[in-house]
DRENKOL-941622 format. One line per 5 residues: number of its first residue (from 0); their letters; for each residue x, y, z of N, C-alpha, C. Coordinates in steps of 0.02 Angstrom, whole numbers, plus 50000, padded with zeros to 5 digits. Example, Ala and Ser with C-alpha at 12.3 -4.5 7.8 and 13.67 -1.06 7.14 Angstrom:
residues 2
0> as> 50660/49716/50390/50615/49775/50390/50660/49835/50390 | 50642/49888/50354/50684/49947/50357/50645/50002/50394
end
This chain:
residues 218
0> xxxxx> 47526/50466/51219/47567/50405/51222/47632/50417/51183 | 47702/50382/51236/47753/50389/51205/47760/50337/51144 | 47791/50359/51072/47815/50312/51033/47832/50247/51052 | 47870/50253/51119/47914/50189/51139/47848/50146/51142 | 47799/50191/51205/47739/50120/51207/47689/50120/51162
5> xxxxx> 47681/50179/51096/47650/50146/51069/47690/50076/51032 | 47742/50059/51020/47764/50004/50991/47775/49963/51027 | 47783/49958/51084/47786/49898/51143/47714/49880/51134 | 47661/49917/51130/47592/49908/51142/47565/49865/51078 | 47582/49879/51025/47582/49862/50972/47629/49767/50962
10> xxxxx> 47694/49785/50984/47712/49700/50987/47664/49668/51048 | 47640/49691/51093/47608/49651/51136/47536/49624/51091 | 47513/49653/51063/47448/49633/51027/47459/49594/50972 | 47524/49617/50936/47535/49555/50898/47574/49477/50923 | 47577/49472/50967/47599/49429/51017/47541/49369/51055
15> xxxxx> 47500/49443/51050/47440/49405/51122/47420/49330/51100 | 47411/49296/51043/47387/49224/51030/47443/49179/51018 | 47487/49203/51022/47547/49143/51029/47568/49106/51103 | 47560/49048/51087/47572/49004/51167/47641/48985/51174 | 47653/48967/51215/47726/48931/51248/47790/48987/51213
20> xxxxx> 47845/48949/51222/47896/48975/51244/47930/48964/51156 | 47964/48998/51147/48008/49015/51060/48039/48956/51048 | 48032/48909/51003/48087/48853/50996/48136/48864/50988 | 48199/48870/51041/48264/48888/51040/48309/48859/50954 | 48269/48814/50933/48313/48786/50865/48297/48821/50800
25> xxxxx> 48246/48881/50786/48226/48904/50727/48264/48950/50753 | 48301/48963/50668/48351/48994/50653/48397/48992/50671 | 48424/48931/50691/48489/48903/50723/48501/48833/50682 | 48583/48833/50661/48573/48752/50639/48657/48720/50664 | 48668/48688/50681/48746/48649/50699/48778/48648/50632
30> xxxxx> 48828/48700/50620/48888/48654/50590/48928/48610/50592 | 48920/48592/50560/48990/48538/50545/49051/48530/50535 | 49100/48487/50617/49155/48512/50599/49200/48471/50537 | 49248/48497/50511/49260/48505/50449/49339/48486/50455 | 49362/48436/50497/49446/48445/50500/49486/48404/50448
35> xxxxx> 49456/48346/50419/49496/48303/50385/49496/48354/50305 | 49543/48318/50272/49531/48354/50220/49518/48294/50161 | 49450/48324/50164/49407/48315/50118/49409/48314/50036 | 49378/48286/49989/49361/48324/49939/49323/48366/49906 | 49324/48409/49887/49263/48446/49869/49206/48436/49830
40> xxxxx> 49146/48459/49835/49089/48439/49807/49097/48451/49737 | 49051/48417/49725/49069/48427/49635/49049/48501/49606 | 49078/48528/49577/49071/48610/49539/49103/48653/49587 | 49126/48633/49652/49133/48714/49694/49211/48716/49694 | 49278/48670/49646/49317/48700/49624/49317/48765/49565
45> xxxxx> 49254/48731/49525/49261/48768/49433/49219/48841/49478 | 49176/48848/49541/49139/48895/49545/49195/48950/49593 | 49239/48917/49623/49293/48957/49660/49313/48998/49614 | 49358/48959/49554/49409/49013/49495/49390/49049/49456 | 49321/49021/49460/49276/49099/49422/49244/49140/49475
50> xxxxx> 49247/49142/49536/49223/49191/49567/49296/49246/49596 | 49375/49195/49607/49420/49212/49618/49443/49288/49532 | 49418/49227/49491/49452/49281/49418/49386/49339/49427 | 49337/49347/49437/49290/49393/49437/49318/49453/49483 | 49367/49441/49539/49406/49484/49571/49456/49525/49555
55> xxxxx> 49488/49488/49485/49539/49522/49444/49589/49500/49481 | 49580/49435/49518/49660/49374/49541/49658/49328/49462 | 49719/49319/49478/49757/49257/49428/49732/49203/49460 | 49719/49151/49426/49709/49082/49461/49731/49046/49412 | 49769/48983/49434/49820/48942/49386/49784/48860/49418
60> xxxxx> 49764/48829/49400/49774/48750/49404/49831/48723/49396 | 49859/48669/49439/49930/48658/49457/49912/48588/49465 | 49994/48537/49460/49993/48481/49503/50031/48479/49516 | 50043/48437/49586/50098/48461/49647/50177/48449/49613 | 50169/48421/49568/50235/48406/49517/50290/48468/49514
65> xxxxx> 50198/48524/49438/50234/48571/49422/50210/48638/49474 | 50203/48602/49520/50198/48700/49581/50285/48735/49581 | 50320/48698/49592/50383/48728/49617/50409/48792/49528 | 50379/48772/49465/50378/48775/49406/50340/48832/49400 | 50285/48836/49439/50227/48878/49431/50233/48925/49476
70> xxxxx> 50262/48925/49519/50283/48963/49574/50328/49010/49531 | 50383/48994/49521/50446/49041/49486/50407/49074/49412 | 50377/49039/49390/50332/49057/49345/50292/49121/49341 | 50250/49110/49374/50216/49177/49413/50254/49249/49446 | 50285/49205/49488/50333/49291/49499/50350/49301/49433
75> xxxxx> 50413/49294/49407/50422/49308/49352/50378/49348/49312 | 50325/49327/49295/50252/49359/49237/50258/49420/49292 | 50264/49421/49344/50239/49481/49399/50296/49541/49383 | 50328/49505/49382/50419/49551/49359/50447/49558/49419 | 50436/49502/49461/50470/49525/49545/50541/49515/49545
80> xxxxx> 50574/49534/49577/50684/49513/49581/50674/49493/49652 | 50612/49502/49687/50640/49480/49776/50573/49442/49810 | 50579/49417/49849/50519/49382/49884/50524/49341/49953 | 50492/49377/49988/50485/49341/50069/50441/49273/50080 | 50478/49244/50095/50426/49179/50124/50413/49136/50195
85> xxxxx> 50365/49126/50225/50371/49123/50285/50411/49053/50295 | 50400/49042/50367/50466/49006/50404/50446/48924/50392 | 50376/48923/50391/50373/48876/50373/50336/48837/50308 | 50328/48862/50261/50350/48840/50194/50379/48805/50168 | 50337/48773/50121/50386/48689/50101/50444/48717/50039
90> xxxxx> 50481/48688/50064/50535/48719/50020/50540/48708/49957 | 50531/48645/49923/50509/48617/49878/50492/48659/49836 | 50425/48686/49859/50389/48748/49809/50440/48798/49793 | 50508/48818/49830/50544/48865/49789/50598/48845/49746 | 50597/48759/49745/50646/48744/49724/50700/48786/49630
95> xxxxx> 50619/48808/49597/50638/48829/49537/50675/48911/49542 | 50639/48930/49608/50673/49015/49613/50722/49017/49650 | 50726/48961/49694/50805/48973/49719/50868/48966/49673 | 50837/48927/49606/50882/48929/49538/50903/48961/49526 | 50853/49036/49502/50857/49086/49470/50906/49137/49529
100> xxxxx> 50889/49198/49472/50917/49233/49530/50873/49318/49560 | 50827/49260/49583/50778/49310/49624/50807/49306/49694 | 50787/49385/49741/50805/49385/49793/50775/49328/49860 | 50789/49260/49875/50725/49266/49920/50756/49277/50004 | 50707/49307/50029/50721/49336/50097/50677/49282/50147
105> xxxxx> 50692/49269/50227/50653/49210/50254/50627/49285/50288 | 50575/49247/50325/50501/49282/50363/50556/49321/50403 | 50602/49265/50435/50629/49313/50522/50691/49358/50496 | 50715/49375/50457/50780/49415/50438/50743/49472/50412 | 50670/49499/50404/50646/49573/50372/50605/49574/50421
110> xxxxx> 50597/49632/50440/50533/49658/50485/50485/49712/50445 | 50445/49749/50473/50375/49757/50445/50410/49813/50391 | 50437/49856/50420/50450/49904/50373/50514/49889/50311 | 50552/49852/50313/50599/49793/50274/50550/49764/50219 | 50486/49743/50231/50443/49721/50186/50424/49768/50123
115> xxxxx> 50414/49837/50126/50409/49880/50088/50449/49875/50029 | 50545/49851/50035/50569/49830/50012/50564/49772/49957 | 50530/49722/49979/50528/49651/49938/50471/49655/49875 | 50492/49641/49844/50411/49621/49808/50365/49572/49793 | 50376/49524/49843/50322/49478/49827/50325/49426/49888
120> xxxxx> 50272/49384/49915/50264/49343/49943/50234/49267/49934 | 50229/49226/49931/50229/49179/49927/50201/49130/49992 | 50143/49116/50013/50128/49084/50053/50059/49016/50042 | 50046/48965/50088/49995/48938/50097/49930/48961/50110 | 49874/48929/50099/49832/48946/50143/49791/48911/50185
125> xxxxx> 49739/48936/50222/49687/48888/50288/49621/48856/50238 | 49605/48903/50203/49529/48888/50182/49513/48933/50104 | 49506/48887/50063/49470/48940/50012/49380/48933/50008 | 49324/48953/49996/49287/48998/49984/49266/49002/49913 | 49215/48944/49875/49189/48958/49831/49140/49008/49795
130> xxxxx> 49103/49016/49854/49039/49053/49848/49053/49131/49868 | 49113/49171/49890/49136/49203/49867/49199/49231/49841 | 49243/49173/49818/49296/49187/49797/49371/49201/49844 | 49368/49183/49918/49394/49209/49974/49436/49154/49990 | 49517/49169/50001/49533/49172/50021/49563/49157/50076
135> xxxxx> 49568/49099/50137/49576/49126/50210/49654/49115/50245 | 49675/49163/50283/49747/49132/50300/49733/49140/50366 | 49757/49086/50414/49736/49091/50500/49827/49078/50517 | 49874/49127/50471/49942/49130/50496/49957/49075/50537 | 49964/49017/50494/50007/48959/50513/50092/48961/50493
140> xxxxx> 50137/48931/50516/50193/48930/50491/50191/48926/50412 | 50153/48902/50368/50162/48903/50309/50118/48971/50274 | 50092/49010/50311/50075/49073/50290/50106/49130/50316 | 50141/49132/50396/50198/49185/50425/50141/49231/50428 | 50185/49287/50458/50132/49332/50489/50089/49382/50458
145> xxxxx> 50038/49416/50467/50017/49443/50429/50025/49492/50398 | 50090/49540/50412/50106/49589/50376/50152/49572/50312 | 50166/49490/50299/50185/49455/50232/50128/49455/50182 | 50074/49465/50189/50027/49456/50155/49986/49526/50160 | 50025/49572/50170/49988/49624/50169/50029/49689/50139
150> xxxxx> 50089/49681/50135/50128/49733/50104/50168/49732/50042 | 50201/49670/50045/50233/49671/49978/50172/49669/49902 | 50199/49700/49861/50143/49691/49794/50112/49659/49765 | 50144/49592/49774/50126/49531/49722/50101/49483/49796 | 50049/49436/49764/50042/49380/49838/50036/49341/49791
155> xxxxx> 50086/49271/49798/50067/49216/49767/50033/49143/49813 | 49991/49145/49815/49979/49098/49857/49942/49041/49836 | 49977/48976/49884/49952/48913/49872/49872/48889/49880 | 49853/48853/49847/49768/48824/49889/49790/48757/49865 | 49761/48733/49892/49739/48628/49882/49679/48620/49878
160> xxxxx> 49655/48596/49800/49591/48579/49802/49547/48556/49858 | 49567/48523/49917/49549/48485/49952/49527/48567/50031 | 49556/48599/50016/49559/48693/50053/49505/48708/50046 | 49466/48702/49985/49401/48740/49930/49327/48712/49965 | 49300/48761/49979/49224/48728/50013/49181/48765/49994
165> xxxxx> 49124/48756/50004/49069/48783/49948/49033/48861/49965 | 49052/48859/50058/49017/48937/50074/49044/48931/50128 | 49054/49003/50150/49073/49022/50232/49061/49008/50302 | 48998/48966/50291/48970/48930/50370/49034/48847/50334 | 49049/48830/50314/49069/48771/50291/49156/48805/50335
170> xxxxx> 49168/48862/50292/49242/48876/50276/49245/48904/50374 | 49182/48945/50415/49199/48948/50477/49212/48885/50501 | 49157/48819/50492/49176/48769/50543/49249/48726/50534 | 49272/48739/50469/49331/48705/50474/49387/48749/50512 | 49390/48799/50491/49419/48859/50535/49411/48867/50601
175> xxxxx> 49363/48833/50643/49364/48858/50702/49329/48786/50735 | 49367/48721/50705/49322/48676/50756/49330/48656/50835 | 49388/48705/50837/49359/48729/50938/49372/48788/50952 | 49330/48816/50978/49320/48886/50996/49400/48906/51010 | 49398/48877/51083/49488/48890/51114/49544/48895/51066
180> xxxxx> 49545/48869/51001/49591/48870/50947/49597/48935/50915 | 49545/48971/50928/49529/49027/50882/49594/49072/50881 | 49614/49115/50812/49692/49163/50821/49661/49201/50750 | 49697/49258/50755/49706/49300/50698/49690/49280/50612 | 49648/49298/50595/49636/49283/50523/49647/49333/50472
185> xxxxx> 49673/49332/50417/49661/49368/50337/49622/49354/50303 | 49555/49393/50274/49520/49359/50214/49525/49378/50164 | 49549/49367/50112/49556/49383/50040/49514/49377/49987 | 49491/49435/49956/49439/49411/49886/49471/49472/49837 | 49497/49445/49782/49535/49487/49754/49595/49513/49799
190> xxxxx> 49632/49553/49706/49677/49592/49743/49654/49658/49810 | 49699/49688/49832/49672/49752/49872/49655/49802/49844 | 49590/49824/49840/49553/49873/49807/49516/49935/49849 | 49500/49969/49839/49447/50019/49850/49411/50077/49813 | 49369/50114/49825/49348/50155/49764/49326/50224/49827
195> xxxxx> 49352/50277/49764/49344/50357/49791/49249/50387/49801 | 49261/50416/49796/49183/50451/49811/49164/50451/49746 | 49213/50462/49692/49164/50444/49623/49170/50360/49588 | 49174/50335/49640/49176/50271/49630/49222/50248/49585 | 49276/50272/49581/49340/50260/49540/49374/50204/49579
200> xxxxx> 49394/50136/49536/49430/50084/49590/49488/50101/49584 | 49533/50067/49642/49599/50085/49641/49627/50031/49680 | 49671/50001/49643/49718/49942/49673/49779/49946/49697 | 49772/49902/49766/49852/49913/49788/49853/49973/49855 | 49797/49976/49883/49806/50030/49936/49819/50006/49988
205> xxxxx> 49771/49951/50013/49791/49937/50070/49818/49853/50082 | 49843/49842/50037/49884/49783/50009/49899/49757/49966 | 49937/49708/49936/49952/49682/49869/49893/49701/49821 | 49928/49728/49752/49892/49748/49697/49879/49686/49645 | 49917/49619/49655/49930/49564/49637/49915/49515/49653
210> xxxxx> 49869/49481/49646/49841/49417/49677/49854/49342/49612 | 49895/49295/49639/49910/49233/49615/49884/49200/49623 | 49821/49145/49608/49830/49085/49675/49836/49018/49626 | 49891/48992/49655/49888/48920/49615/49854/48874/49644 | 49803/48846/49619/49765/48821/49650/49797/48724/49653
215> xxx> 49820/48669/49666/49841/48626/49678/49780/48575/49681 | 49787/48546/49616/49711/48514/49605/49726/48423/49605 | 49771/48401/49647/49799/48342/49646/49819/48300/49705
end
């Protein structure tokens, strides 16, 4: 006897006293779609910024007052002179760095390799991710495309308490409450890391070495 049937032979016998047909609903459950914005459950802001700082990201608590404050703020601590921001971005938030005299560049005037150039970005996001610290950008006008969030060094990016959900079946259904909607995603947990064969980490390889996130708790 071949292997194959001894194990076919074998599920058939453990099989033989079970009646009817598999209840199509075990191990299946409906999410919930997730579009209004909500508040978050109680603890899965304080459990986000400690799973976000466990990544070796910055995380700042903000109110929408002092973001534009905290924004210029942050680059700065970063030591950036230049920064891309996508097209659609509330302007507001740069109001303190368009003060200064940091470079800022818009999404459509640099292209991919122009980005190498800048040092820092500045965008929104779709969804943050308590339960593991993540991140999500589904490149809306207020996040621009994804090679903004993938090359320059520094990422400063926005969240709204109201973004923050407790685990990833939560953070898919708000993300995808119709299939047909579905487009390109980034997921972020920490800065960009990886480790060699002797398990040496190393930041900054295959994107920003710098992770910001002001989190907007108001």
């Amino acid at each position: 006897m071949s292997a194959r049937s001894e194990i076919l032979d074998r599920l058939r016998g453990a099989l033989a006293d079970v009646d009817g047909a598999p209840d199509p609903q075990v191990g299946h459950r409906t999410m919930p779609t997730m579009q209004g914005a909500e508040p978050p459950a109680e603890g899965v802001l304080e459990r986000f910024t400690e799973v976000v700082r466990d990544y070796r990201a910055t995380v700042q608590p903000v109110t929408s007052d002092d973001l534009p404050r905290a924004v210029a703020g942050a680059l700065q601590v970063a030591g950036c002179s230049s920064v891309v921001v996508p097209t659609g971005l509330d302007d507001r938030w740069l109001s303190e760095v368009r003060h200064g005299s940091m470079r800022v560049v818009a999404e459509q005037e640099v292209d991919t390799a122009g980005l190498d150039g800048v040092d820092a970005v500045v965008t929104a996001a779709a969804v943050g991710i308590a339960a593991t610290g993540t991140i999500v950008l589904d490149h809306g006008p207020e996040q621009g495309r994804r090679a903004l969030s993938l090359v320059p060094d520094t990422h400063v990016c926005v969240v709204r308490a109201e973004q923050v959900v407790a685990d990833v079946p939560q953070a898919v259904a708000r993300l995808h409450p119709d299939a047909e909607a579905a487009q390109p995603q980034t997921w972020i947990s920490g800065p960009s890391a990886t480790s060699d064969i002797e398990l040496e980490r190393v930041e900054g390889v295959h994107g920003p070495r710098t992770l910001i996130v002001l989190l907007v708790t108001d």
